[in-house]
N, C-alpha and C positions, 0 to 999 in steps of 0.2 A: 607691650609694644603698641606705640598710637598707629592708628589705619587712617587716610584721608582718602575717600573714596576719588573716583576718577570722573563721574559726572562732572565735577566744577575744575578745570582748567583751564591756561589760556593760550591765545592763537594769535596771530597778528593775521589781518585782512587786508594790509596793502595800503591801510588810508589810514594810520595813524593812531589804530585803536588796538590795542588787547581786549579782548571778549570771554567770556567763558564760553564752556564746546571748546575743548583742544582740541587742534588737526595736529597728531604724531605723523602726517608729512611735512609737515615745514617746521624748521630752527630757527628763532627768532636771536638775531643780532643784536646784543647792546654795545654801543659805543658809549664806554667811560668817559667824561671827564675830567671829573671827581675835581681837585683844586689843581687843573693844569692851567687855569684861567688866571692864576696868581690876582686873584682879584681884578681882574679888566672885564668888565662887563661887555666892552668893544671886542677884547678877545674871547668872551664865552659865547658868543653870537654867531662870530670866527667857527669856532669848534662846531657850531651846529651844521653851519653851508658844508664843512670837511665831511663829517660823520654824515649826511646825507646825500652828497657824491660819491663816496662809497658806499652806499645801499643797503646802509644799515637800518633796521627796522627799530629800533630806538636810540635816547638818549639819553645819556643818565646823569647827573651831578649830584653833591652831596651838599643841603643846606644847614649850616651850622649861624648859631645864634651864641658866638660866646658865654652871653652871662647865664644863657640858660641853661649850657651844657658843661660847663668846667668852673676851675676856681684857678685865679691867678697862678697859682702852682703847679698846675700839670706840667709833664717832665715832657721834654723835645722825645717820639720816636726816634729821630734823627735830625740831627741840630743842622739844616741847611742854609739860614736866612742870616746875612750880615746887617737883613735889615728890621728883621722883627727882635723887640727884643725878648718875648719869651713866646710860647706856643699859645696862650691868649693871644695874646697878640696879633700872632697871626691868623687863631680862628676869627678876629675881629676884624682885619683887612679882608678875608676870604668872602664877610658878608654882604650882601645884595635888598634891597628894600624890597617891599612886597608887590611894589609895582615894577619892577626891577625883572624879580622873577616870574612875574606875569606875563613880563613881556620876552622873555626868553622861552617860558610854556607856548604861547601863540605864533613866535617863531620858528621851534621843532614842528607845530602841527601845520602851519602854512606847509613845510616841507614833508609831511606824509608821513613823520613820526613819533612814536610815542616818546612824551616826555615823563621821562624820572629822575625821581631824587630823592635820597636817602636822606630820613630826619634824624636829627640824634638828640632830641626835646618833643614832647609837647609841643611847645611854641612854636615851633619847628613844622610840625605833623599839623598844627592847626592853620597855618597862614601857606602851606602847600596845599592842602583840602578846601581855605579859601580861594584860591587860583585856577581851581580845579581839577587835579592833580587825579587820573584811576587807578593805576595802580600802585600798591605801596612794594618798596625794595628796602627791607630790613637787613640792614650790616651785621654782621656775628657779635659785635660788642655790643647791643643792643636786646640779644635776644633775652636777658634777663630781664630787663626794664620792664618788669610789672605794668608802671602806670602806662606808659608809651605803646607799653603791646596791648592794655585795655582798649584804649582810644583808635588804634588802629582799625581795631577788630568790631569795635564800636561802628565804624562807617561803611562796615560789611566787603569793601573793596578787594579786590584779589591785592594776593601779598608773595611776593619773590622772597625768600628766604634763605640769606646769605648762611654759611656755618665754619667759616674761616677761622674762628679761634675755639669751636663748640665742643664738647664732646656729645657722645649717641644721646646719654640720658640728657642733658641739655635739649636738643635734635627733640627726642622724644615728646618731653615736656610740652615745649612748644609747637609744635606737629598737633598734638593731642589738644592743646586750648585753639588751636585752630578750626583742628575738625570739632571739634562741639558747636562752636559758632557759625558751621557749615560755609566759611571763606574756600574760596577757590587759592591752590595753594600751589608753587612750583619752590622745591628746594633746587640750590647751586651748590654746588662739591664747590670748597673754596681752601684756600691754604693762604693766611695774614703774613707770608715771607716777601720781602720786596727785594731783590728778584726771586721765585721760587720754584728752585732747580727741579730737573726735572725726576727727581726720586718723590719731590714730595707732593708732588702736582695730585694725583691721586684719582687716575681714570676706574682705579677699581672703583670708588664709591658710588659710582651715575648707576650702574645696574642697581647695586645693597642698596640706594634709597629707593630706585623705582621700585623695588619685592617689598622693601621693609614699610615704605609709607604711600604706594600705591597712587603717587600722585606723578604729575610733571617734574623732569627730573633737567640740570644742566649744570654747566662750569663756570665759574667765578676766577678768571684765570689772570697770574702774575706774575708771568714768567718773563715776560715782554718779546716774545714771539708767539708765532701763528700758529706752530704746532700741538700744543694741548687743544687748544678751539676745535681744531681740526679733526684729530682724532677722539674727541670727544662727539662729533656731529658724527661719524663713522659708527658711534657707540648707540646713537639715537636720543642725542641730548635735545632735548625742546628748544633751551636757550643756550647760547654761550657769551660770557661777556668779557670785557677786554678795556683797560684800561688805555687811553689815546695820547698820542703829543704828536705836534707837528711835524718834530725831527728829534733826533738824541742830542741836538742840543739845546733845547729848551731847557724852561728852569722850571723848578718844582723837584721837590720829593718822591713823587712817581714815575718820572721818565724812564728811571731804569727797568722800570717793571710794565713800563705799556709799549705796543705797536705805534707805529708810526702811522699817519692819517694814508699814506700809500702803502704800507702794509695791508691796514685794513682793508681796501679795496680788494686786494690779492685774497685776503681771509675771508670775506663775505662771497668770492666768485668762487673759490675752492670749498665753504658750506653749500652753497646753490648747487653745485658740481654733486657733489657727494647727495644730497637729499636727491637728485633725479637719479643717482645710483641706486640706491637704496631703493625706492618708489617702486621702480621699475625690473622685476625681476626676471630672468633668460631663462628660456627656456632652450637648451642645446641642441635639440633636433627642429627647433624650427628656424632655430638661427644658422645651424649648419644648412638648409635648405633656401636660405635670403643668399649665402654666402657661396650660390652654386657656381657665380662666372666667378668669384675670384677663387674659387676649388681648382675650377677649368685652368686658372692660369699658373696655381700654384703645385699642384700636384703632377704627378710625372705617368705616363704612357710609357708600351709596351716598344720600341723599337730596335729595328735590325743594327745587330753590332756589327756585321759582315754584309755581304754582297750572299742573297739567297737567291737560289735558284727554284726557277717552276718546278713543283712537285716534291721538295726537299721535306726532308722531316724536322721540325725544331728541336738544338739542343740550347743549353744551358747557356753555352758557350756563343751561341750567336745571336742572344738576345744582352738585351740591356733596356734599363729605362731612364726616360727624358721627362724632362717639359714639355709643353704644356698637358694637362690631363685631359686632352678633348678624345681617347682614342679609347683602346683597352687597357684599364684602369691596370697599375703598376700589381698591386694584390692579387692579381691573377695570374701574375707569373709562372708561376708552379703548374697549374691546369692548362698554360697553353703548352707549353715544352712537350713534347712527342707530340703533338699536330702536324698533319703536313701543310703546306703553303699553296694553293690554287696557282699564282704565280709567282714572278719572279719579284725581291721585293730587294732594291738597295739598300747600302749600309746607310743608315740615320733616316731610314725611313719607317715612319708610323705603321706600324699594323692595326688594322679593322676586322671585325668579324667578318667579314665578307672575303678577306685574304684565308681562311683555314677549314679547312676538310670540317664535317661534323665531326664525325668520331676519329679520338684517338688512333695513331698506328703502330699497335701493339711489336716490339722486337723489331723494328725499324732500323735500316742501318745509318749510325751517325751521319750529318755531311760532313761532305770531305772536301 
C-alpha cells in the first residue's frame, strides 16, 4: 500500500494561490469548465467572471492539442456535434494558442483564482508550465501515461489526482511514484458516468483514501447537481469539484453532468455553511446557558389551575403548568404538591417561592 505523508498539501489563501500546509478547515471549490467553452475563447473568459461570482476558489479547463493526443480515429464518447466531423475534429476546434491560454491564466488570477487545466500531452503539460500554470489536475485516463506523469513530477508541483476510470492498484501505483518524488498530493473520488447517478457517486471512498494514502482527500463530481459536493464537504473533502454551464441548455457533452453557474453559487454558500459547522464545535451546557432568555420564554412554570385559597395545601389537581419559564420551574412539580400556600393565589396565576410554607404538610386535608 503507497503512504503520501501529510506535511505536503494544499490550501487556498483567498488570493488565487494553492500552497502547500493544508488547512483541513477549508474545502476548496473547483469550478469545471472542461469544453463547455465549445471553443469561444469570448465564452471561456465568460465562464471565468461566472465561476468567480460564485466564490469559487478555482478554475479549471482541459487543454488538448489534437495531434498530440489522439489519431484521426478516436471513437465519439458520445456523438453530439452536427458540426465536427469526427472527435479530432473536435479536440482541434476545442484548442486555444498559447498566448490564448495565457491570457485566460491572467484572467482567473486578476479575479482571485486558481487557474487549472488538465493536459492530456506533454505538449500540452509543457506550454501550461510555460504560462505558468501551479498546480497540476491529472484526469484518471492519464494516470498511466508514464511519460506525462515523469514530466509532471519532474516540475515538483503539487498534483490533484483525478481516479475516475482507476482501479486501487492503479490508485496505488501512482500514489507511490508520487510520494518518492515527495509532490504534495490531494486524490478526488471520481466516477467517468456522465450523468453519475447517485449509487455510483461513491462518498465511501473520501475516508478509504484519507487512511489508505494519508494525503488530501476530495470529489470529482458528475452528477450535475449540488448534492454529492455537498455531502462530501460534511465528510471533510479538501476539495470538491464540479463541472459548470450556464443553463441546461447550453451545448456541449457535459451539460448534462454539470451545475449550472446559479447553482454553483448555491454550492459554494452551502460548503462555506458546512466548513463553519464543522470548525466550530458545541458544547451543550454552555450553549444551554447562552440559551437562558429563550429557556425563559419557552419552557413552562408552576401555575394555579383553580382559585387557591390562603393557607390551602397543594394538590395535583390544582396545579398545572404554563408559559413562560420565568417562575418555578415545570420539573418541580411533584415537590411542590402538599405545600401549603402563604396566600391566596388565582387560577393562571404563577407561583413563586415566596407563595409556599418551607416545609411540607404532612396528611394535610385536600382542598375543597
Amino acid at each position: 500500500m503507497a503512504h503520501v505523508s501529510k506535511q505536503h498539501q494544499t490550501e487556498s489563501r483567498g488570493d488565487g494561490s494553492l500552497i502547500v500546509e493544508f488547512d483541513p478547515t477549508r474545502c476548496l471549490v473547483i469550478g469545471e469548465v472542461a469544453q463547455a467553452h465549445d471553443g469561444s475563447l469570448g465564452t471561456a473568459h465568460a465562464y471565468i467572471d461566472a465561476i468567480a461570482r460564485a466564490g469559487a476558489d478555482a478554475v479549471k479547463f482541459q487543454t488538448h492539442i489534437a495531434a498530440a493526443e489522439s489519431t484521426p480515429g478516436e471513437p465519439w464518447r458520445v456523438r453530439f456535434s452536427l458540426q465536427d466531423a469526427s472527435r479530432y475534429a473536435y479536440w482541434q476546434r476545442m484548442e486555444f494558442a498559447e498566448e490564448q491560454w495565457l491570457g485566460l491564466k491572467r484572467h482567473a488570477d486578476e479575479k482571485g483564482m486558481e487557474f487549472l487545466s488538465s493536459p492530456f500531452s506533454i505538449e500540452a503539460a509543457e506550454m501550461l508550465r510555460r504560462i505558468g500554470i501551479r498546480v497540476w489536475k491529472v484526469a484518471s485516463g492519464e494516470i498511466n501515461n508514464s511519460r506525462l506523469f515523469d514530466y509532471l513530477l519532474d516540475t515538483s508541483l503539487p498534483i490533484i489526482l483525478s481516479t475516475g476510470m482507476s482501479a486501487i492498484e492503479e490508485i496505488d501505483s501512482a500514489v507511490a511514484r508520487i510520494q518518492r518524488a515527495g509532490i504534495p498530493l490531494a486524490i478526488l473520488q471520481c466516477t467517468s458516468m456522465y450523468p453519475c447517478p447517485p449509487e455510483k457517486v461513491g462518498l465511501n471512498m473520501i475516508p478509504y483514501y484519507r487512511e489508505r494514502y494519508e494525503c488530501a482527500v476530495g470529489l470529482s463530481d458528475h452528477s450535475g447537481t449540488i448534492f454529492p459536493s455537498l455531502s462530501a464537504a460534511t465528510l471533510g473533502a479538501e476539495i470538491v469539484e464540479v463541472h459548470v454551464a450556464f443553463s441546461r441548455d447550453s451545448f456541449g457533452p457535459d451539460v448534462i453532468a454539470s451545475v449550472t453557474t446559479g447553482e454553483l453559487v448555491t454550492l459554494v454558500e452551502g460548503v462555506r455553511f458546512i466548513e463553519r459547522m464543522r470548525n466550530h464545535a458545541v458544547d451543550k451546557n454552555q450553549m444551554a446557558a447562552e440559551m437562558e432568555p429563550v429557556r425563559r420564554l419557552f419552557t413552562k412554570s408552576i401555575v394555579a389551575n383553580v382559585d387557591i385559597p390562603s393557607g390551602a395545601v397543594l394538590t395535583s389537581e390544582c396545579l398545572t403548568v404554563k408559559k413562560p419559564g420565568t417562575g418555578i420551574p415545570a420539573d418541580r412539580l411533584s415537590s411542590v404538591i402538599g405545600r401549603r400556600v402563604r396566600r391566596a393565589v388565582a387560577a393562571g396565576e404563577m407561583l413563586s417561592e415566596a407563595d409556599l410554607v418551607e416545609e411540607p404538610v404532612p396528611h394535610s386535608p385536600e382542598l375543597r
